[in-house]
Structures are given as C-alpha cells and as structure tokens.
C-alpha positions in Angstrom: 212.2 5.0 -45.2 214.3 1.8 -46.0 215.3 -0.6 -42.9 218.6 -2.2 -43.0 218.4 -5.7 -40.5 221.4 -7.6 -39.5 222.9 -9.9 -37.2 221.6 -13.0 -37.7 223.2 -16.5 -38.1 223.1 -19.9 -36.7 223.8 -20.4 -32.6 223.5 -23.5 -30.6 220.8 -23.7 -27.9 221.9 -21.5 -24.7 223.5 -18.9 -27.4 223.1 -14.9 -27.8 222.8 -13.1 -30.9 222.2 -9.1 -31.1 220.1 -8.2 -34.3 220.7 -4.7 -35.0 218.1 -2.7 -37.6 218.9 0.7 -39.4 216.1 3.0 -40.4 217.6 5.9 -42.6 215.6 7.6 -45.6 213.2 10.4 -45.1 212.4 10.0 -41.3 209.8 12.5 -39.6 209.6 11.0 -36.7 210.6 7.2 -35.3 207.9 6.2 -32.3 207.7 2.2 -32.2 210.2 0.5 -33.2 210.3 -3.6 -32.6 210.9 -7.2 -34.1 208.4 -9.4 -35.3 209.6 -13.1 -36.0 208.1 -16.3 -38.5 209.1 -19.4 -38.1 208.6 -21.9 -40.8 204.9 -22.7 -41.7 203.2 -20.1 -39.1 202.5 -16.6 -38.9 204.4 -13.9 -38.5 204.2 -13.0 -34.3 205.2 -9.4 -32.4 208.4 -10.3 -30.3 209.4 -7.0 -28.9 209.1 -2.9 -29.5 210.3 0.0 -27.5 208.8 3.5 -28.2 210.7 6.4 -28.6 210.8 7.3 -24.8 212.4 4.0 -23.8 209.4 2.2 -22.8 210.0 -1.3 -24.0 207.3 -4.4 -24.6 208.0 -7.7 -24.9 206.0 -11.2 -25.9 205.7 -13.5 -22.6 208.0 -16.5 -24.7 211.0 -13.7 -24.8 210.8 -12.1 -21.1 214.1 -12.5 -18.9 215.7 -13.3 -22.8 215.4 -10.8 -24.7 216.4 -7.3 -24.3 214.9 -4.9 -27.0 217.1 -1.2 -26.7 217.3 1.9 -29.6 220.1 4.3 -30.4 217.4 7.5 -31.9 220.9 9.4 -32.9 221.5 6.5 -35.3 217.7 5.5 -36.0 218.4 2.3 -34.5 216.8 -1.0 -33.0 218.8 -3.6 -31.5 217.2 -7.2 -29.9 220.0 -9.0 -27.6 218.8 -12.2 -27.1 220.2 -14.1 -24.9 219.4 -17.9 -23.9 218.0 -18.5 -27.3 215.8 -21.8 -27.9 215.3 -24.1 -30.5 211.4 -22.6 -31.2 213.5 -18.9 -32.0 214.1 -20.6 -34.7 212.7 -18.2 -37.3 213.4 -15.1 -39.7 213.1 -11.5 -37.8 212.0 -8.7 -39.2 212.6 -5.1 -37.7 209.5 -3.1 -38.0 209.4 1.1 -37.3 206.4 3.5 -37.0 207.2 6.8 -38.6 205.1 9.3 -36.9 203.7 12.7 -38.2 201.2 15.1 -36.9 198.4 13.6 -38.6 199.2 10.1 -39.8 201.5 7.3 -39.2 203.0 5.1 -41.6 204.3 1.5 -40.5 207.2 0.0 -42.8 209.0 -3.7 -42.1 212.4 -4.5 -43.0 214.0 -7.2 -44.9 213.8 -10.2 -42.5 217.0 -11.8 -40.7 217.3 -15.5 -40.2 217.9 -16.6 -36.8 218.8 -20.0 -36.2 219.2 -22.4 -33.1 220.5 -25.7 -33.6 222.5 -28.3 -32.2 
C-alpha cells in the first residue's frame, strides 16, 4: 500500500489548509485512517483518525479546528483545518490501518509540511 499526502504549505495564523492523503496499492481493507503531526525537536503525536464507519477521533489541541472526513470510493483521508495556530506548526503524516481477517498492518505516508507563520 503506498500513501500519497498532500496539501500542505505555509498559512498565516487564523488560516485553513485541507491535507488530502491517497492510499492506493493492494488494499484489503481500510479501517483507521488519521494524521499524526511532528513538530521540530519532539515526537511524533496522534492528531485525528476516523474509522471506516465514520466515527471520527480527535486530540483535545485540534477539537472545534479540525475536521478529519474519508472518501472509501477513493481510499481517501482528508484533515480541514481551520483556525490553524502557530504550535500546528509541524510535518503531517497520514497513517492507514489495512485490515484482514486475521491481522492488521499499519503503514504511514510520506509526511506534509504545515506551516503557520506571520
């Protein structure tokens, strides 16, 4: 499975951005799919994931923000983040659980940099 992220750039503070992530390869089965963001010099934190279903998840810092939404006919995540901060400062990467009947295998895409300055 290779994930293809886009979307991000530089924005000033009070600026949206929509990443947008493309699974394609040999897919079973997408169930979780979400961002994970590192800023410069920490680690690497969960921001968002919606399963398969719809049900969506979201870090406390992003809520009322961020709005995390798939297309599953296209294999894709999208993050629309809205309001964005100078501490979203960081490089997001798109990360998809591909579900079989016995097993799951987690794989993490390229990383998109997201930056909010003024």
């Amino acid at each position: 499975v290779q994930l293809q992220a886009s979307g991000g750039g530089l924005v000033q503070p009070g600026g949206s951005l929509e990443l947008s992530c493309a699974a394609s390869g040999s897919i079973f089965s997408l169930n979780h799919m979400g961002w994970y963001r590192q800023a410069p010099g920490k680690q690497r934190e969960f921001v968002a994931d919606i399963t398969s279903s719809g049900s969506t998840n979201y870090t406390d810092s992003v809520k009322g923000r961020f709005t995390i939404s798939r297309d599953n006919a296209k294999n894709t995540v999208y993050l629309q983040m809205n309001s964005l901060k100078l501490e979203d400062t960081a490089v997001y990467y798109c990360h998809v659980d591909d579900k079989y009947p016995t097993w799951t295998i987690g794989y993490w895409g390229q990383g998109t940099q997201v930056t909010v300055s003024s």
